[in-house]
Every structure is written in structure tokens, then in C-alpha cells.
C-alpha positions in Angstrom: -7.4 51.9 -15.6 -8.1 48.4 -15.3 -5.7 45.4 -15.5 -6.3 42.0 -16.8 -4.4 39.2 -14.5 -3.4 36.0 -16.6 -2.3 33.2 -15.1 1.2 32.0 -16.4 1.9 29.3 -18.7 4.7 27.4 -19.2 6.1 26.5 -22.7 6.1 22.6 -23.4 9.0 20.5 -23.0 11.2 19.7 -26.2 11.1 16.7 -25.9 12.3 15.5 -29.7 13.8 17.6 -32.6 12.3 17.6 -36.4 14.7 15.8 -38.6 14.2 18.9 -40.5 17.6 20.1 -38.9 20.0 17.8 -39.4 20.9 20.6 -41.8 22.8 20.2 -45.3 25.8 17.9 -44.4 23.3 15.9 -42.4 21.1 15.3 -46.1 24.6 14.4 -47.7 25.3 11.6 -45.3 21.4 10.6 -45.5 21.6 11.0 -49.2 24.9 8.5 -49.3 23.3 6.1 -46.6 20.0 5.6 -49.4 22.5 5.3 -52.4 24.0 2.4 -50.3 21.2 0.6 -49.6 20.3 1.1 -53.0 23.5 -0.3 -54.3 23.5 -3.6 -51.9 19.7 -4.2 -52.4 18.2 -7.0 -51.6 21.0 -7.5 -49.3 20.7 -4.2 -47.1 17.0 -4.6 -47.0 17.4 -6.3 -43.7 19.6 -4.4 -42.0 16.7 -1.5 -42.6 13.7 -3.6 -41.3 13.0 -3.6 -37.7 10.6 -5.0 -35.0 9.4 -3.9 -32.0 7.1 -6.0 -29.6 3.8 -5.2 -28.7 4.9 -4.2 -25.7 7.9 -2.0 -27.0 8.4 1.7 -28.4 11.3 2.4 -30.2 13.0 5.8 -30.6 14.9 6.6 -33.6 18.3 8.6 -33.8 18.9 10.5 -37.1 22.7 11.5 -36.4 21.6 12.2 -32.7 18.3 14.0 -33.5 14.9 12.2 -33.0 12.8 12.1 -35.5 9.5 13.6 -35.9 6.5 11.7 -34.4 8.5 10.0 -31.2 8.1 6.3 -30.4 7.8 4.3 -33.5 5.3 0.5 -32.6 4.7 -1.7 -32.1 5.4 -3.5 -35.3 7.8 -2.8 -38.2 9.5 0.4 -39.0 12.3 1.2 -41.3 15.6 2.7 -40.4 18.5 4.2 -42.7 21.7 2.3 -41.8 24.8 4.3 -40.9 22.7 7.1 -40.0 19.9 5.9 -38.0 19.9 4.2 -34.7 17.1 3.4 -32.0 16.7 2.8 -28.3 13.6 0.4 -27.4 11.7 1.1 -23.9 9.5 -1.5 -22.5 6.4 -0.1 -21.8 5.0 -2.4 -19.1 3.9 -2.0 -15.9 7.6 -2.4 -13.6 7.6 -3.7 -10.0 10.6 -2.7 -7.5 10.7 -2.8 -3.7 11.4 0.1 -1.7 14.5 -1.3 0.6 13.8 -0.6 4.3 14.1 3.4 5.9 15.2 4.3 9.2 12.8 6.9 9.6 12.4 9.2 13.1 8.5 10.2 13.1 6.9 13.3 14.3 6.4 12.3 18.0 10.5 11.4 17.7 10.2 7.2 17.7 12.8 5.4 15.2 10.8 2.6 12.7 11.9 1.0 9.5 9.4 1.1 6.8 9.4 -0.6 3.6 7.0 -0.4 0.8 6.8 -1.5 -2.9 6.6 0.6 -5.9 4.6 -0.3 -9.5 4.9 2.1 -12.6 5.5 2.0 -16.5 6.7 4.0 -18.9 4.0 6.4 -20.1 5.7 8.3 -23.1 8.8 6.8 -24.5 10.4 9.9 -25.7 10.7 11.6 -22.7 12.2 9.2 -20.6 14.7 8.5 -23.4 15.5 12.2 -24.5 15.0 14.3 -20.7 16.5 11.8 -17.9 19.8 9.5 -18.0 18.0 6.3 -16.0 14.5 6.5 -15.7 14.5 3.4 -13.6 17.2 4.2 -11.0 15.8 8.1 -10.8 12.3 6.2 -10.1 14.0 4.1 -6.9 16.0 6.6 -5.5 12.9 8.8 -5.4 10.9 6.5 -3.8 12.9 6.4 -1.2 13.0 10.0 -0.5 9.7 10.6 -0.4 9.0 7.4 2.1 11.0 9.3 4.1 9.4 12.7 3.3 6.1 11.5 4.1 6.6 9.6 7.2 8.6 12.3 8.7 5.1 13.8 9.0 3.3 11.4 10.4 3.3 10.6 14.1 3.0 6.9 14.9 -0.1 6.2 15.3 -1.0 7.7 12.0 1.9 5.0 10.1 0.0 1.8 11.7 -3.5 3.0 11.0 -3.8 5.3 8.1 -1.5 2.9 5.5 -3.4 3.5 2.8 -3.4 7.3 3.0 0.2 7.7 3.3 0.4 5.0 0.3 -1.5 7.3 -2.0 0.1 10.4 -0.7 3.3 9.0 -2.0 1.7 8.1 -5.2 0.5 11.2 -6.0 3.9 13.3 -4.8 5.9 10.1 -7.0 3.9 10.8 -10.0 3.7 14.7 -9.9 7.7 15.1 -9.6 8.0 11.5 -12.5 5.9 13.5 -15.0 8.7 15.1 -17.1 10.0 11.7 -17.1 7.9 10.5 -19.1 6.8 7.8 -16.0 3.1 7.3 -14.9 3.1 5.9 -11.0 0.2 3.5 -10.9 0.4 2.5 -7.0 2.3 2.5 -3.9 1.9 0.2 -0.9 3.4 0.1 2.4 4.4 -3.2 3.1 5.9 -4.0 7.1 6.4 -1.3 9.9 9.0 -2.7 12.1 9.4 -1.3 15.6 11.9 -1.6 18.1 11.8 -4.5 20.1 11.7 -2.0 23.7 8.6 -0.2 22.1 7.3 -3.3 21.3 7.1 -5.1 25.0 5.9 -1.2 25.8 2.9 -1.2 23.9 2.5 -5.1 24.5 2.7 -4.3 28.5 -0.2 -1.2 27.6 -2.5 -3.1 25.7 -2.1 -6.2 28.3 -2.8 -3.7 31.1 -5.6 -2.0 29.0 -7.4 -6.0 28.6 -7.0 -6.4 32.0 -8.7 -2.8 33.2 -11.6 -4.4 30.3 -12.0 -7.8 31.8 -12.6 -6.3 35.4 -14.7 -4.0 34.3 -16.6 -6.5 32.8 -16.4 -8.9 35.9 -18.2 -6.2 38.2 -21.3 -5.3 35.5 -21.8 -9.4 35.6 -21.6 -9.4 39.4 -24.3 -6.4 39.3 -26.4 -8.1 36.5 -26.2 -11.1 39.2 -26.9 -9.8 42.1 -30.2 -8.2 40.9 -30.8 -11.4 39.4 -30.6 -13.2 42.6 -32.8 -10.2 44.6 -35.4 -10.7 42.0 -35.2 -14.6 42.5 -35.9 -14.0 46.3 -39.2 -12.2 45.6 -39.9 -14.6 44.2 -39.4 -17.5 46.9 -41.0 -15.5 49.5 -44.1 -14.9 48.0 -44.4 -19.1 47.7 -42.9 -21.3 50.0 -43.6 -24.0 48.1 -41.7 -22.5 45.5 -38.4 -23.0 48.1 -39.0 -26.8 48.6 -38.9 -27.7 44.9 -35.7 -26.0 44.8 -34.6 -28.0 47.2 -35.7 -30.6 45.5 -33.7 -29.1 42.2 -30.9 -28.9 44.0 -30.7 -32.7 45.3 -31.5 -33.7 41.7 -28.1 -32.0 40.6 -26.3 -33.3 43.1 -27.2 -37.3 42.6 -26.5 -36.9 39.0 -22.8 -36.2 39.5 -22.3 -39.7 41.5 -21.8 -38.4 45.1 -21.2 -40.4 48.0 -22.2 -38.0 50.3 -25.6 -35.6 49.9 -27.0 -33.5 52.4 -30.3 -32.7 52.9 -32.1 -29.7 53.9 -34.2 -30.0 56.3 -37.1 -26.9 56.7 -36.4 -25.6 60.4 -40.0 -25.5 60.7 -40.2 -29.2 60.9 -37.7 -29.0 64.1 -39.6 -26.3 65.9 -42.7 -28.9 65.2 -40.7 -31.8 67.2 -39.2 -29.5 70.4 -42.7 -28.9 71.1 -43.6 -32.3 71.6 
């Protein structure tokens, strides 16, 4: 006997209700609303006319019940006073700033992170009909998970790898904002502050780690120099004459910088020449 394993499914949010089931005292009241419009025509004709902008969606209460087909826009749309009311959501891109987190990483050092935060609304019914305050939800979220993430992270990892933790926080911020009806279209980390101890710390190590650099680099310079020089004298002692004309060099550079005093070399060979005589 073999068994079939299906993977499970879950059913799709209500997220509006046909206005099918308003039910027969709900039809009266609709039915009376029309009559009155009817009777106070052209008057009442603009208290059913709406507009919404182009970047507005409006969602339509029939005696608490949203009607069928959801956001109603941009444009105009008709209404049945009495009855009928409507919420409008903006449906552009929103900008808020993550306020600063005291948060201990994973190798136990205290920073405060901030970051900031751009979404929109990406389906107007369901942050109308499944969530109170789609904006304040979306804040308070955001800070969690800042401090979700980083809790993870060890310090290192929050000054180098920004952009990773930014779109790890995107992509938890949008996952858990998705019955919300809310589409998270970045996240950046904006200043890491340190204390000011662990900041004369690492300012003392990465002074100390120039200074191990710079002497390192001194002693290759005095080893490139040194064969330099060996490879000079060679050179000199296979011509002698090759000596005298930097001696002659020499006494050149040292007229030009307006001496008083210049001394000259004089070969020793000279004054073995004149004890002899």
C-alpha cells in the first residue's frame, strides 16, 4: 500500500465580503437610500460622486461590509449615501526612520544602530480590513527586527557587511508585512555608534597596527638600500676613475646650495706620492 504525501495549503485570507450578504433588511435600507437619491435628484447627485487621486484607492463600506472587487481608482466611483462609506489609502512609496537601538551583539559589545525604512501600500484592502494601523505596526516592527538581526551579528560583521544585514531585514520585514497588505521596498542601515572607550580601543589598535606597517616598511627600504649601495661599490672598484667623478658629483651638490665652507677630498694616493719625496 502506497501513500501519496501532499504538501499543505492554506486557505486565502478573507480579506473583503460580497455585498451579497448584507441580507434582506440590509436591501431595505439600500432600497430606501436609492429612493432618496431619487427623490432629491439633481441635488443628491453630488453627495454620490466621488474622487480619488491617482495615487489613492478607496475602500467602500456597505453597512460595514466591503464590497465586491476591493479598492475602487483612481478616478470616479459612486457611493449610496446613508449606507455607503469609504476609507482612502495612499498608495505611495512611505519613508520613516528607524529611531536608534541599544543593541548587545553576539561577541557581547553595546552599539546603537539606526536605519531607515521605505514601503507602500501594496493591496488596499488588506491593510484596511486585516490590521488596525498599518503604519505604526510597520515602525514598531522595524524596530524589532533591527534588533533581531543584529543580535546575531558579532561586530565586525555590523561595520562591514551593512548591506547584507539591510536586506536580511528587508526580506524578514516583508515576509511577516505580507497579510498586511504592505510591500517593503528597502532597508538601509544608516550610523553605528560605539562607545566612546571602544572607540579610543580600536583607535589605539589600528594606531599600533600603522606603526608595526610603517617599520616594517622602513627595514625592506633599508634592505632595498643597502644592496643598492653594494651594487654601487662594484661598481667603483672595477673604475677608479669612476670614484673621482663622484667626487666631482659630490662637490657640484654642495656649491649649489651656497656654502661657505666645502671640503675636498683629496685621493690618499696623492699623499703617499709626496712622503716619498
Amino acid at each position: 500500500m502506497s501513500y501519496e504525501v501532499r504538501p499543505y495549503i492554506p486557505p486565502p485570507l478573507r480579506c473583503f465580503v460580497a455585498d451579497s450578504d448584507i441580507g434582506l433588511c440590509g436591501w431595505l435600507l439600500v432600497g430606501l437610500s436609492l429612493l432618496l437619491v431619487l427623490c432629491t435628484l439633481p441635488l443628491s447627485i453630488w453627495m454620490c460622486i466621488k474622487i480619488v487621486k491617482e495615487y489613492e484607492r478607496a475602500i467602500i463600506f456597505r453597512l460595514g461590509r466591503i464590497l465586491r472587487g476591493g479598492a475602487k481608482g483612481p478616478g470616479l466611483f459612486f457611493i449610496v449615501p446613508c449606507t455607503d462609506s469609504f476609507i482612502n489609502v495612499d498608495m505611495r512609496t512611505i519613508t520613516f526612520d528607524i529611531p536608534p537601538q541599544e543593541v548587545l551583539t553576539k561577541d557581547s559589545v553595546t552599539v546603537s544602530v539606526d536605519g531607515v525604512v521605505y514601503y507602500r501600500v501594496q493591496n488596499a484592502t488588506l491593510a484596511v480590513a486585516n490590521i488596525t494601523n498599518a503604519d505604526a505596526a510597520t515602525r514598531l516592527l522595524a524596530q524589532t527586527t533591527l534588533r533581531n538581526v543584529l543580535g546575531t551579528k558579532n561586530l565586525a560583521e555590523i561595520l562591514s557587511d551593512r548591506e547584507e544585514i539591510a536586506h536580511s531585514m528587508q526580506s524578514s520585514l516583508d515576509d511577516a508585512t505580507d497579510d498586511w497588505g504592505i510591500k517593503v521596498e528597502r532597508v538601509e542601515i544608516k550610523d553605528v555608534k560605539l562607545p566612546l572607550q571602544l572607540q579610543r580601543a580600536m583607535a589605539a589598535e589600528a594606531e599600533a597596527s600603522r606603526e608595526a606597517r610603517a617599520k616594517v616598511i622602513a627595514a625592506e627600504g633599508e634592505m632595498n638600500a643597502s644592496r643598492a649601495l653594494k651594487e654601487a661599490s662594484l661598481v667603483i672598484a672595477e673604475s677608479p676613475s669612476a670614484l673621482q667623478l663622484r667626487y666631482l658629483q659630490t662637490l657640484n651638490t654642495i656649491a649649489a646650495e651656497k656654502n661657505s665652507t666645502i671640503i675636498f677630498p683629496l685621493p690618499l694616493e696623492m699623499m703617499q706620492g709626496l712622503i716619498k719625496h
